[in-house]
C-alpha positions as CSV (number, residue, x, y, z in Angstrom):
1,X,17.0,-25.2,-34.3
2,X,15.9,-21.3,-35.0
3,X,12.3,-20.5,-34.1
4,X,10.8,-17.7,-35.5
5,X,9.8,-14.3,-33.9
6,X,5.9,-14.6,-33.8
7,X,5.9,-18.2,-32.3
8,X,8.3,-17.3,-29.8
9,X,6.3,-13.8,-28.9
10,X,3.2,-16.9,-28.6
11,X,4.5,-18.9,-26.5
12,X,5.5,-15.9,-24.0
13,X,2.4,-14.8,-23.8
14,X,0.8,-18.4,-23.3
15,X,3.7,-18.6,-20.7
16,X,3.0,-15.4,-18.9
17,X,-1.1,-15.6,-18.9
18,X,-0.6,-19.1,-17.0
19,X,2.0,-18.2,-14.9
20,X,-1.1,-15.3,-13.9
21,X,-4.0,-17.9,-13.9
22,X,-1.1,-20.1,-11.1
23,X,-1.9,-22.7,-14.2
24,X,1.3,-25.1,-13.4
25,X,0.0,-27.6,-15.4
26,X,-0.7,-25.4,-17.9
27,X,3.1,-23.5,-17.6
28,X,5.0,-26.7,-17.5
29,X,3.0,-28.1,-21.0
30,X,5.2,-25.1,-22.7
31,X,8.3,-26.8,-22.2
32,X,10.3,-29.5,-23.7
33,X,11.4,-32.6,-22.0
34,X,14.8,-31.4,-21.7
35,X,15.2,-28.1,-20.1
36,X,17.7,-25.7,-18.7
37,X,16.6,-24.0,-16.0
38,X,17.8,-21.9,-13.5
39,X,16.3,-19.7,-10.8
40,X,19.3,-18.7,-8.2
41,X,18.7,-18.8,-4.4
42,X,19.6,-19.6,-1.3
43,X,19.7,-23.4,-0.5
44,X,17.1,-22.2,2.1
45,X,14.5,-21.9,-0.2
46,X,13.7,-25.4,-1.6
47,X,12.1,-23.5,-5.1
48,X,15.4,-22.4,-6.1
49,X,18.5,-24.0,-8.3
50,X,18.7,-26.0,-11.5
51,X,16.1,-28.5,-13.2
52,X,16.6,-30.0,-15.9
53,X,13.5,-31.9,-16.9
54,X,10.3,-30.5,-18.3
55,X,8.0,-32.4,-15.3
56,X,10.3,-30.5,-12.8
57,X,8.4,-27.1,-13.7
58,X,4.9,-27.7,-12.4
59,X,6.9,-28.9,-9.1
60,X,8.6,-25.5,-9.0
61,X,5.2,-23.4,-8.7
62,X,3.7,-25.7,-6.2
63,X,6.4,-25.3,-3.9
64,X,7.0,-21.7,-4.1
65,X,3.4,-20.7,-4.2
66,X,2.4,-21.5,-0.8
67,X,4.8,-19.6,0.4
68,X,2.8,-16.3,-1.0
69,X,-0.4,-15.1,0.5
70,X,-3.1,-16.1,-2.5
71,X,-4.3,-12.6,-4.4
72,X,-1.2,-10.9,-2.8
73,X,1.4,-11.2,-5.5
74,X,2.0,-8.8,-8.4
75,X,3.9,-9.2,-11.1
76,X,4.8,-5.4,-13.0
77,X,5.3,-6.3,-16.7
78,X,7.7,-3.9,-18.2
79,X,8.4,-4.6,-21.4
80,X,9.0,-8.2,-23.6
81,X,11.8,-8.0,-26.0
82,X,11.7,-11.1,-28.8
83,X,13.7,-11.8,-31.2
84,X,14.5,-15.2,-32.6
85,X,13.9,-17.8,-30.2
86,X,15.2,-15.8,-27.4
87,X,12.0,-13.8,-24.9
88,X,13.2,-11.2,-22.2
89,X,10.9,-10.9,-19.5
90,X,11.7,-7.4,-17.8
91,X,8.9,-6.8,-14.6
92,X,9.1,-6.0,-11.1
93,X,8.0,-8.7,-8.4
94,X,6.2,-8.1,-5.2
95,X,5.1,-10.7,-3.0
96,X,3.6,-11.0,0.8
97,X,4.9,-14.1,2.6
98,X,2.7,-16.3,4.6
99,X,4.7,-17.0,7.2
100,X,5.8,-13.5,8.2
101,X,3.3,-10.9,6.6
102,X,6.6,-9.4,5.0
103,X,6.5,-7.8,1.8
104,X,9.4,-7.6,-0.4
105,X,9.5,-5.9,-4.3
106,X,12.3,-7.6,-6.9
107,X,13.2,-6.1,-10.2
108,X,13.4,-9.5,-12.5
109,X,14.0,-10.4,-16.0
110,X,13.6,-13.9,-17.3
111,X,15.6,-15.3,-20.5
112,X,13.2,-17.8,-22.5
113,X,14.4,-19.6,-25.4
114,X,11.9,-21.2,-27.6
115,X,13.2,-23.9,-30.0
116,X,10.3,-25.4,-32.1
117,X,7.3,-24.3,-30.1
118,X,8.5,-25.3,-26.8
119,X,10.4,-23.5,-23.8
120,X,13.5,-25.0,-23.6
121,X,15.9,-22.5,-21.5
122,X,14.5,-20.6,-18.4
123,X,16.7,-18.1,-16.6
124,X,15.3,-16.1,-13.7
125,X,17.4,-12.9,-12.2
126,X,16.3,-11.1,-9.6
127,X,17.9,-9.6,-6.6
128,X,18.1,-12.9,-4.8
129,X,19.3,-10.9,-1.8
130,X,16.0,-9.1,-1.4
131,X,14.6,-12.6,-1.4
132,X,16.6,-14.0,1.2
133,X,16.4,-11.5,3.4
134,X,12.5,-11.2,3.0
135,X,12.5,-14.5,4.1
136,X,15.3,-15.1,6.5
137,X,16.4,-11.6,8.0
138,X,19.1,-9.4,6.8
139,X,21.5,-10.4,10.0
140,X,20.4,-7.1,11.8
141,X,16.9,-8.7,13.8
């Protein structure tokens, strides 16, 4: 089913001021029961991979989040492009990890679909390498 241009530029923005309020609740209401969902990753970070169900979203959040230092994560939104039922998300990430006090910056896009109000695809790209590395050491420590 097609959604229109305005509800899909809506539900972006509903989408993107929770994701900056750390609303998971509040995210994982925007999405259907049956999702497609994909963030890529290392099999070392437990956030990462495939979901499939709506009530896997709010999971997602509350096991990436502690990972971040609260107030320390900044999300550079670029520019959306909408049209249809398809979103693009183009921003640049930075986060400080917990554990280590290392700071890494991403450049990300995210591909939302929006089918009758709801999110219903979800595809994260970022330099996953970055990420990794950030998090488990680039092999030269």
């Amino acid at each position: 089913m097609s959604t229109d241009t305005e509800t899909s530029r809506a539900v972006a923005g509903q989408f993107l001021e929770r994701l900056g309020k750390q609303d998971q609740e509040g995210i994982q209401e925007l999405f259907a029961p049956e999702i497609d969902w994909h963030v890529p990753g290392s099999d070392k970070l437990p956030w990462t991979g495939r979901r499939t169900r709506g009530e896997e979203v709010a999971p997602y959040f509350t096991t990436m989040w502690p990972h971040y230092v609260p107030g320390e994560s900044q999300v550079a939104l670029e520019r959306i492009i909408v049209e249809g039922g398809d979103v693009v998300l183009l921003a640049t990430f930075s986060h400080l990890i917990a554990a280590s006090g290392k700071r890494f910056t991403t450049p990300a896009s995210l591909h939302l679909v929006i089918e009758d109000g709801q999110i219903v695809v979800m595809h994260l790209y970022e330099d996953t390498l970055i990420v990794d590395q950030a998090f488990h050491g680039d092999g030269t420590d």
